[in-house]
C-alpha positions as CSV (number, residue, x, y, z in Angstrom):
1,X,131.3,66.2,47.8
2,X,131.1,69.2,45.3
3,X,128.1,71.2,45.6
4,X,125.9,69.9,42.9
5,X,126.2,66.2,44.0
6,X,124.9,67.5,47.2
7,X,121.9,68.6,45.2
8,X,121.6,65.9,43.7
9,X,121.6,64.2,46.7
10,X,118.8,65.8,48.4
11,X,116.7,65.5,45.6
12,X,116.8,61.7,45.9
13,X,115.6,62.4,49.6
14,X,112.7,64.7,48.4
15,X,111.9,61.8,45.9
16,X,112.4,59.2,48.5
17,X,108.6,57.3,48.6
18,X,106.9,57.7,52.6
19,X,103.6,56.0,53.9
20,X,101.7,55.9,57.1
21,X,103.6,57.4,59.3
22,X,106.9,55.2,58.9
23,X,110.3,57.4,59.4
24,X,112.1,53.9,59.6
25,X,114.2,55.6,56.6
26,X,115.5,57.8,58.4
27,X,116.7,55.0,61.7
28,X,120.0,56.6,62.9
29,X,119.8,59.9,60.9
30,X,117.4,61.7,63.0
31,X,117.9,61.4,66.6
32,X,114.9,62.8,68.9
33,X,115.3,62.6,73.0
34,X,112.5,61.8,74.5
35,X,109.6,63.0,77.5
36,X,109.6,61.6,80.7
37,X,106.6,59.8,79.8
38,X,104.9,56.6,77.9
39,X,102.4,57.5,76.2
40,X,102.0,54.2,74.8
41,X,102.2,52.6,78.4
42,X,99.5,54.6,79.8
43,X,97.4,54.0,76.7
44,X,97.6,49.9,77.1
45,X,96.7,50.3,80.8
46,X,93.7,52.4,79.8
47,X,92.4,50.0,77.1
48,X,92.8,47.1,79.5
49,X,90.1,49.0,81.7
50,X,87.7,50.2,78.3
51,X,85.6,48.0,76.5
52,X,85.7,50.4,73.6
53,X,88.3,52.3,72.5
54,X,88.0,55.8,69.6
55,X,91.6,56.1,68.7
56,X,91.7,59.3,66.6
57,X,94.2,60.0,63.8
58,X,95.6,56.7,64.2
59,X,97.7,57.2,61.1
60,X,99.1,53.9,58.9
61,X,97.7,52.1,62.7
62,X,101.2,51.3,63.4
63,X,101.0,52.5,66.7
64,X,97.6,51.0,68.2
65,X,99.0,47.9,66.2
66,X,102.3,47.3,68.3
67,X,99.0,47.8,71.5
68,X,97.3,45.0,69.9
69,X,97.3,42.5,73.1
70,X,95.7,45.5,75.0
71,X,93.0,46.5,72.9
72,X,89.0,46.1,74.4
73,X,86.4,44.5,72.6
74,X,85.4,47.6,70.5
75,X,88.2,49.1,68.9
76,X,87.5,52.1,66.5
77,X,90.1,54.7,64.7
78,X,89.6,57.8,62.5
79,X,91.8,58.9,60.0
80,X,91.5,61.3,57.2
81,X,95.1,61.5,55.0
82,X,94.1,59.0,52.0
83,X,97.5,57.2,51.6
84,X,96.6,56.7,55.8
85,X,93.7,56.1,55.3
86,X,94.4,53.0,52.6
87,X,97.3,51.7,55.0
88,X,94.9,51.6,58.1
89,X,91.7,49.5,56.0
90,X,94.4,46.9,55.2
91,X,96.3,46.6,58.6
92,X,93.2,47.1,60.6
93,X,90.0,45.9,58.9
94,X,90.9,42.4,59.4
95,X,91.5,42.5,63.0
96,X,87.5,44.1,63.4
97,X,88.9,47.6,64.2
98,X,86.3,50.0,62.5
99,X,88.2,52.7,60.4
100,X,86.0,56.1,59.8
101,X,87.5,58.6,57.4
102,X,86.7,61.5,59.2
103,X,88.9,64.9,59.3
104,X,89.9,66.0,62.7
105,X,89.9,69.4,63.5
106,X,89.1,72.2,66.5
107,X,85.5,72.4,65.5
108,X,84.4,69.7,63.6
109,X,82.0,67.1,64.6
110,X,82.8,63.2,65.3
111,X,80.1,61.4,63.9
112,X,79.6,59.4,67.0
113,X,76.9,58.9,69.4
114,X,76.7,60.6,72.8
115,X,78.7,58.1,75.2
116,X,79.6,55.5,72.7
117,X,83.3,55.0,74.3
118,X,84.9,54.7,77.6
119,X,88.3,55.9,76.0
120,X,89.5,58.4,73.5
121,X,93.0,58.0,72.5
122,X,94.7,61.2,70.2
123,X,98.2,60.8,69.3
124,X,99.4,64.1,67.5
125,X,95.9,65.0,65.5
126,X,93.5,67.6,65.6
127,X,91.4,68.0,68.8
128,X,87.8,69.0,68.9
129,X,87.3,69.3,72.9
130,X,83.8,69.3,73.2
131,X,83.1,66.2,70.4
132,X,85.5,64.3,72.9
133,X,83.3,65.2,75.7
134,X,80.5,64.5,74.0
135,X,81.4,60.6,72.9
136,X,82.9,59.7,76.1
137,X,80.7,57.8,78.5
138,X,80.2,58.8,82.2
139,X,83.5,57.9,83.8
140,X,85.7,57.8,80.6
141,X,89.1,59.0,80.1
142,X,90.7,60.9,77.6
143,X,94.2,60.8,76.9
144,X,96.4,62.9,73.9
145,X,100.0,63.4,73.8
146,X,100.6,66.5,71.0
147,X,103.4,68.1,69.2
148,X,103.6,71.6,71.1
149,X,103.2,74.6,68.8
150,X,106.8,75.7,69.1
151,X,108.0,72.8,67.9
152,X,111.2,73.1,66.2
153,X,111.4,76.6,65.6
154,X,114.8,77.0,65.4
155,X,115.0,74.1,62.5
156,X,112.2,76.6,61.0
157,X,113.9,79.7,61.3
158,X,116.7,78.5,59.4
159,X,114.4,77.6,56.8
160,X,112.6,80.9,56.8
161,X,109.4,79.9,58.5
162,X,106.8,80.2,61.4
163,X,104.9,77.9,63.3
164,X,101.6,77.3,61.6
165,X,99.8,76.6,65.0
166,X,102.0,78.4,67.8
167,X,98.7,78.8,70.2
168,X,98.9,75.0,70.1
169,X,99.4,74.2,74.2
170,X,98.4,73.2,77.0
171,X,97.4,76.5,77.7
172,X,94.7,76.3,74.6
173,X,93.2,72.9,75.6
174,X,93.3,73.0,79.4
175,X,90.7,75.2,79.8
176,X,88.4,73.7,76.8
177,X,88.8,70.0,78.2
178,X,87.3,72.1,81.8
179,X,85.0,74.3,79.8
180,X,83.5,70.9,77.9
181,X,83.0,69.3,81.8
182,X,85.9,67.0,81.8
183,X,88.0,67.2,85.0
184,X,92.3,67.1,83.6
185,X,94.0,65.0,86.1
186,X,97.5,65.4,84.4
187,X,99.4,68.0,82.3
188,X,103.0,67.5,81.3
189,X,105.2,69.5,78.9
190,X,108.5,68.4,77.7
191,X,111.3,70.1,75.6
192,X,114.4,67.9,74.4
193,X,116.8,67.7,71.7
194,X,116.0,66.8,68.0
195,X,119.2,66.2,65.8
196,X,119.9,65.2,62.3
197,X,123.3,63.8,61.0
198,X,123.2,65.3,57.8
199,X,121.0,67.4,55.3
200,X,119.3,65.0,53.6
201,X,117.8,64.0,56.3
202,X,116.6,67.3,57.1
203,X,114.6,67.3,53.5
204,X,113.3,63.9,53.5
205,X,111.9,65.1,57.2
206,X,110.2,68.0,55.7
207,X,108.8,66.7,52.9
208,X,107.1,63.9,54.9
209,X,105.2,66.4,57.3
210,X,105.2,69.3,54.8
211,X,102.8,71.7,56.6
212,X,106.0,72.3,58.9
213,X,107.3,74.0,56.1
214,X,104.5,74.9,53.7
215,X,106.0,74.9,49.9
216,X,109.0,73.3,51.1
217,X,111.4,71.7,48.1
218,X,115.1,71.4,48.0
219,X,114.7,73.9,44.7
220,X,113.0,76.7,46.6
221,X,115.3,76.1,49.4
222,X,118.4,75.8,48.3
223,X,119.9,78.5,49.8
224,X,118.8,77.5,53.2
225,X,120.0,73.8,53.1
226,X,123.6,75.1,51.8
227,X,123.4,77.3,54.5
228,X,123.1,74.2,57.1
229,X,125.6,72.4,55.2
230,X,128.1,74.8,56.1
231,X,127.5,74.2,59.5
232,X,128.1,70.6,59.0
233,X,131.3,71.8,57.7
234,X,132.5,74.0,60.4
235,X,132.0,71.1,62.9
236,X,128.5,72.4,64.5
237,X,125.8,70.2,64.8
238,X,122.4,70.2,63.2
239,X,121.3,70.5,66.6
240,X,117.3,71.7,67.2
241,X,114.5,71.5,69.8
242,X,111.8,69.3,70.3
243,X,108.9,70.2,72.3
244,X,105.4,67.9,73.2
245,X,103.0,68.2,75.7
246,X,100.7,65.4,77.1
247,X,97.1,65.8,79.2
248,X,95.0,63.0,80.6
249,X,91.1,63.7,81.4
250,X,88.1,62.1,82.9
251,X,84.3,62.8,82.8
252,X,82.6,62.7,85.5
253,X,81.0,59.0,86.6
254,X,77.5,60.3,86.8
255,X,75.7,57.2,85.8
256,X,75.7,53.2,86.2
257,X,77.4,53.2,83.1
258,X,80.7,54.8,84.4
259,X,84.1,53.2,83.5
260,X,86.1,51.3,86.5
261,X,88.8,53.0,87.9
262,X,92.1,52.8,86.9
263,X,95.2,52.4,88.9
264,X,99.2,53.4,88.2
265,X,99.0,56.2,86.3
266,X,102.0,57.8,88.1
267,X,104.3,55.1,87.5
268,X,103.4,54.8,83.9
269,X,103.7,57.9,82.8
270,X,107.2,57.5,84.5
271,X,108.4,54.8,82.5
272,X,111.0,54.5,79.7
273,X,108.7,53.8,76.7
274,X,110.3,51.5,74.5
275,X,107.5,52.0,71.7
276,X,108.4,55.6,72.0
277,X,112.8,55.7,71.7
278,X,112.6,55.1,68.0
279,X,111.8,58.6,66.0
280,X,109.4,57.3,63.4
281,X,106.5,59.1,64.9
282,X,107.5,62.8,65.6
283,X,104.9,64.7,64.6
């Protein structure tokens, strides 16, 4: 294929429409390995035991919709990307979930009450250790599985940039989950392959989670994605690494109202995750 058709070709990618948090375009085309872990397995077997549930940055809600038969009686999400936002109302509204537009970040608040949930779920989003504290009741658990800062910094080097958030570990949040009083009873870290079968892909990625990449377009990038093409045509793969991180925490049962215990986390956290093969959800 000559050069500009190439072009041309990635600029359909870049163009390409992408909602919620639905990579489904790019099934077969990005191939991510996977942690030891299910997240999603250990999060049904904690809702079994809630009766209400904060899932935070839930996204489109595809996720916490595939855990529908596990869900408590009180099932609230946050979300604050509008075109999320949108997608989660519709899927989620009808099915009594409550949906709060509310930005996640290190510092800002929840608008929650003290207590008001016996489980906080965060799936990839910003992480305000002392709110979660806060809104967990006595005996709650707290479970997060995140994209670790160093994610994909080879992909990003080829592309010229840095990790935005490379203090983003379990080294950062460890100690503020203890400092806010919860006690972390597990911490795993993970670092596997993440490959893409051809350029395209690679820009369709990028524009879908652009703060990877801030600015990124196949016009001001050019250079860089012929670059990786040539690699395609020397025989190399577009091979990169993937890195996540998950942590599970309690607070303490100080009161009547603490949350029952909850059995077989070892063995879930073992298990092949079926939810988790496909690579829709990466960051």
């Amino acid at each position: 294929m000559a050069q500009s058709e190439l072009i041309e070709a990635w600029e359909r990618e870049e163009r390409h429409p992408f909602s919620g948090w639905d990579f489904s375009h790019l099934d077969g085309r990005m191939i991510e390995g996977q942690p030891p872990w299910s997240y999603s397995t250990r999060a049904a077997e904690l809702m079994r035991c809630a009766a209400a549930v904060l899932d935070l940055g839930t996204g489109g809600g595809e996720r916490l919709l595939k855990l529908r038969q596990s869900w408590p009686a009180r099932v609230v999400v946050t979300e604050d990307y509008p075109p999320n936002i949108r997608l989660a109302a519709e899927r989620l509204l009808p099915l009594g979930v409550q949906v709060v537009e509310v930005p996640l970040t290190d510092d800002g608040p929840l608008p929650f009450a003290d207590g008001e949930f016996d489980l906080v779920l965060n799936r990839h989003s910003g992480l305000n250790t002392q709110q979660v504290a806060r809104v967990l009741a006595p005996g709650g658990a707290f479970l997060t599985q995140q994209v670790h800062g160093l994610w994909a910094t080879d992909l990003l080097a080829e592309l010229g940039a840095t990790p935005q958030w490379p203090e983003s570990t379990p080294d950062k949040y460890v100690p503020k989950l203890k400092a806010a009083g919860l006690a972390v009873v597990d911490v795993r870290e993970w670092s596997g392959p993440l490959s893409f079968t051809d350029i395209g892909a690679i820009v369709y990625y990028l524009k879908a989670v652009p703060w990877l990449v801030p600015g990124f377009s196949v016009e001001t990038h050019r250079e860089s994605l012929l670059a990786l093409q040539r690699r395609i045509k020397r025989g190399e793969g577009l091979d990169f690494t993937a890195r996540k991180y998950l942590i599970e925490a309690r607070k303490d049962p100080t009161s009547d109202k603490a949350a029952a215990p909850v059995s077989g986390r070892e063995g879930a956290l073992n298990e092949e995750d079926e939810l988790n093969r496909s690579p829709h959800e990466q960051v």
